[in-house]
C-alpha positions in Angstrom: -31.8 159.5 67.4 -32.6 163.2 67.4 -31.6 164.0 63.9 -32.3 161.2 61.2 -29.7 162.5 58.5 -27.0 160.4 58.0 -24.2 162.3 55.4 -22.8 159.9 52.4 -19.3 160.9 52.1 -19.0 159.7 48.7 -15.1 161.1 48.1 -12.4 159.6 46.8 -10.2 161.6 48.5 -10.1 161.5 52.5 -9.1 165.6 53.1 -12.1 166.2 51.1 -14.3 164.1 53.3 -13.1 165.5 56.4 -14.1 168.6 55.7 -17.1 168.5 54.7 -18.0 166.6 57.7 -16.7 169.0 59.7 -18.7 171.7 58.2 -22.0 170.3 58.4 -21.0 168.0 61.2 -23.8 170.0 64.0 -26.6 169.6 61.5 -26.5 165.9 60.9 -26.9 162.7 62.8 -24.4 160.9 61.4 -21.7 159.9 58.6 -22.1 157.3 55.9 -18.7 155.5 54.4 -19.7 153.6 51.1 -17.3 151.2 49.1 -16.1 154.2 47.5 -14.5 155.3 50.5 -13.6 152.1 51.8 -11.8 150.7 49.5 -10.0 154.2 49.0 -9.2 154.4 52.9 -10.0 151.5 54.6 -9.4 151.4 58.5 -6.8 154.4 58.5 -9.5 156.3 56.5 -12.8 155.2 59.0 -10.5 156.0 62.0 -10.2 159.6 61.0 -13.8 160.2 60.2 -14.5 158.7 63.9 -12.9 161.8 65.2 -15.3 163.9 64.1 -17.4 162.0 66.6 -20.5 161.3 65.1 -22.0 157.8 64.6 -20.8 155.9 61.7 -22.4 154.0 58.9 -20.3 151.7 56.7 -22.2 150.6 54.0 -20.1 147.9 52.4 -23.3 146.0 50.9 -21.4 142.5 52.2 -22.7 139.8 49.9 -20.8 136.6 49.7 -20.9 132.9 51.0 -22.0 133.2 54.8 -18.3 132.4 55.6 -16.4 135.2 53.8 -19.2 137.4 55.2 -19.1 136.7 58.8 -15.2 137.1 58.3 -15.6 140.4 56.7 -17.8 141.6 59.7 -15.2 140.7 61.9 -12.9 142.4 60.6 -14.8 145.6 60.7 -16.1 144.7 64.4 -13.1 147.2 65.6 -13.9 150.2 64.0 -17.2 150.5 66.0 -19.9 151.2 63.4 -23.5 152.0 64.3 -24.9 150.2 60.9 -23.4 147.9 58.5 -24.8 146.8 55.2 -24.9 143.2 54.1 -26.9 142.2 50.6 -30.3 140.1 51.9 -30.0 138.5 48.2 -27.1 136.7 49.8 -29.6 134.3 51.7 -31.0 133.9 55.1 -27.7 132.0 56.3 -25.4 134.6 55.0 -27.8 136.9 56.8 -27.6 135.0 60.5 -24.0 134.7 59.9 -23.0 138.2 59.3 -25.8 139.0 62.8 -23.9 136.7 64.6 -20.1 138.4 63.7 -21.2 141.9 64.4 -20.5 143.8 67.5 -23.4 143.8 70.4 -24.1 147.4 69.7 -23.9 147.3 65.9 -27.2 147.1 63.6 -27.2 144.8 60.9 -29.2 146.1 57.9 -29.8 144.1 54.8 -29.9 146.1 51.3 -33.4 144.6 49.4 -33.5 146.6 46.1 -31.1 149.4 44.9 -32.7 153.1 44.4 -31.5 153.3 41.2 -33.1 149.9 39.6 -36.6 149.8 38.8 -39.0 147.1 37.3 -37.4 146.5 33.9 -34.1 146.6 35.5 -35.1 143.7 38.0 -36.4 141.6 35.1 -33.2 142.4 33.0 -31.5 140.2 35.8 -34.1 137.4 35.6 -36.2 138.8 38.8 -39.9 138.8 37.5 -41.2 141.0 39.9 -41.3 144.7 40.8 -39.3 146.6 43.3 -41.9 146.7 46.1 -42.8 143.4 45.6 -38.9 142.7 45.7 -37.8 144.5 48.8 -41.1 143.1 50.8 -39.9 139.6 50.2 -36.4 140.5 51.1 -37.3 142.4 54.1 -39.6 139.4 55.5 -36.2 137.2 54.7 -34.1 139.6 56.5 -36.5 139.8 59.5 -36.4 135.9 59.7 -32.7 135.8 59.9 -33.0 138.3 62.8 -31.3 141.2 61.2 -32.1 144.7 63.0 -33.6 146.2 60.2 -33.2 146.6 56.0 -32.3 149.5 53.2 -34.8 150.5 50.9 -36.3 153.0 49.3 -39.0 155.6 50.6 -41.3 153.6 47.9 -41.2 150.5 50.2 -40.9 151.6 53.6 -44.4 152.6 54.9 -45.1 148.8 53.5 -42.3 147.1 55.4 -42.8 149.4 58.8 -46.4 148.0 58.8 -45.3 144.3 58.8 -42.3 144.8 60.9 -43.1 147.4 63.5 -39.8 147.5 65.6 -37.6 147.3 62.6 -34.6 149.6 61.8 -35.4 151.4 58.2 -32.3 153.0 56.4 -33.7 155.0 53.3 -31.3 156.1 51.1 -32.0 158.0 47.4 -33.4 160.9 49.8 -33.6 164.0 47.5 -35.2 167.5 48.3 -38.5 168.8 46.5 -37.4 170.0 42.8 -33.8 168.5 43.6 -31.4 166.9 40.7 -32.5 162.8 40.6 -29.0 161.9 39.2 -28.8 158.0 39.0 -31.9 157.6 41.2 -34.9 156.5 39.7 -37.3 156.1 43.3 -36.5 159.1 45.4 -38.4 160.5 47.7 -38.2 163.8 49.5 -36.4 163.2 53.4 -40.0 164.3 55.2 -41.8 161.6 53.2 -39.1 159.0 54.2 -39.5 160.0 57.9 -43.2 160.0 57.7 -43.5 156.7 56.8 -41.4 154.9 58.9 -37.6 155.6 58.1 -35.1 155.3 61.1 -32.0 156.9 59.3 -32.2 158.6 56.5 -29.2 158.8 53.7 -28.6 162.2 52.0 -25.0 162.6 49.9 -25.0 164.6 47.0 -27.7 167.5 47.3 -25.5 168.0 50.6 -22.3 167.2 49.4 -22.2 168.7 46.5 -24.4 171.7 47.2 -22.3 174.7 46.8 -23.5 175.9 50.6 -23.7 172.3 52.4 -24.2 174.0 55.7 -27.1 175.9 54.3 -28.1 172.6 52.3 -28.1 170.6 55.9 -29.8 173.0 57.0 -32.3 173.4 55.2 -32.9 170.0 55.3 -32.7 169.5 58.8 -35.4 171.8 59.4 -38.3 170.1 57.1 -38.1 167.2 59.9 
């Protein structure tokens, strides 16, 4: 992949979405569609974005009995995504299920522990452990189940590229040096992510929302 950067297009509102895709669209690698979007859109919505003709990512963050989520991959299988996103708390069997569904040239990535939840946030929900402790575990589960890769943060990724060297890392919570954290609480800046092992790497808002994205893409695109 000769550019990393994979634009979340976090809009409620397709038009919007489209162009600013469109604008940035020669200085990415690739287009993210979140639940957000999803559920806003759904296939009509995932159709148009494929025009654009860049790779797509839907991160739907399946999580469900193993079941529900192989049907739910399924039923994705014919808008061609690059990546999907299934939860690796939902098990190993969930995991192997949801592998097993997807399309031959689809990667399977398993979420381990949201950027925006730290340690006390993990213990709040009765996990007594800490987020790089957390998404190691999950990873070595998701690696069993023969997933292609995980999502993490660029906390955990050097970590889990040492264990698993052919794995496929998705880092999202990517933010520029001195940019806005917003609801992240373990960013990283895009270089560091790619440094240490990241295979795609997730960039919405100081894109999105920049008041120049081109110039915000950019300027990203050329610290890699």
């Amino acid at each position: 992949m000769t550019n990393p950067v994979f634009l979340a297009l976090d809009f409620p509102r397709l038009e919007t979405a489209e162009a600013v895709a469109r604008k940035v669209k020669d200085h990415i690698g690739g287009l993210k569609l979140g639940m957000e979007f999803f559920y806003a859109h759904g296939h009509h919505g995932v159709h148009e974005i494929a025009k654009i003709g860049l790779p797509l990512f839907l991160d739907l963050k399946l999580h469900d009995i193993p079941n529900t989520v192989a049907g739910a991959m399924q039923a994705v299988h014919v808008l061609e995504p690059a990546i999907v996103t299934v939860h690796a708390a939902g098990g190993r069997a969930m995991m192997e299920d949801a592998k097993a569904a997807a399309g031959e040239h689809c990667k399977v990535v398993a979420v381990t522990v949201l950027t925006s939840l730290d340690e006390n946030d993990l213990n709040a929900t009765g996990i007594g452990s800490n987020p790089h402790d957390q998404a190691l575990r999950l990873a070595e589960l998701a690696h069993k189940a023969g997933l292609d890769g995980i999502v993490c943060s660029g906390h955990e990724v050097g970590a889990v590229h040492s264990r698993w060297k052919d794995g496929f890392f998705v880092v999202p919570g990517l933010r520029p040096t001195n940019g806005k954290a917003g609801d992240q609480k373990r960013t990283v800046t895009p270089r560091a992510a790619r440094d240490a092992g990241a295979s795609v790497l997730v960039v919405g808002r100081p894109i999105s929302r920049a008041d120049d994205p081109v110039a915000a893409a950019r300027a990203i695109e050329a610290t890699l």
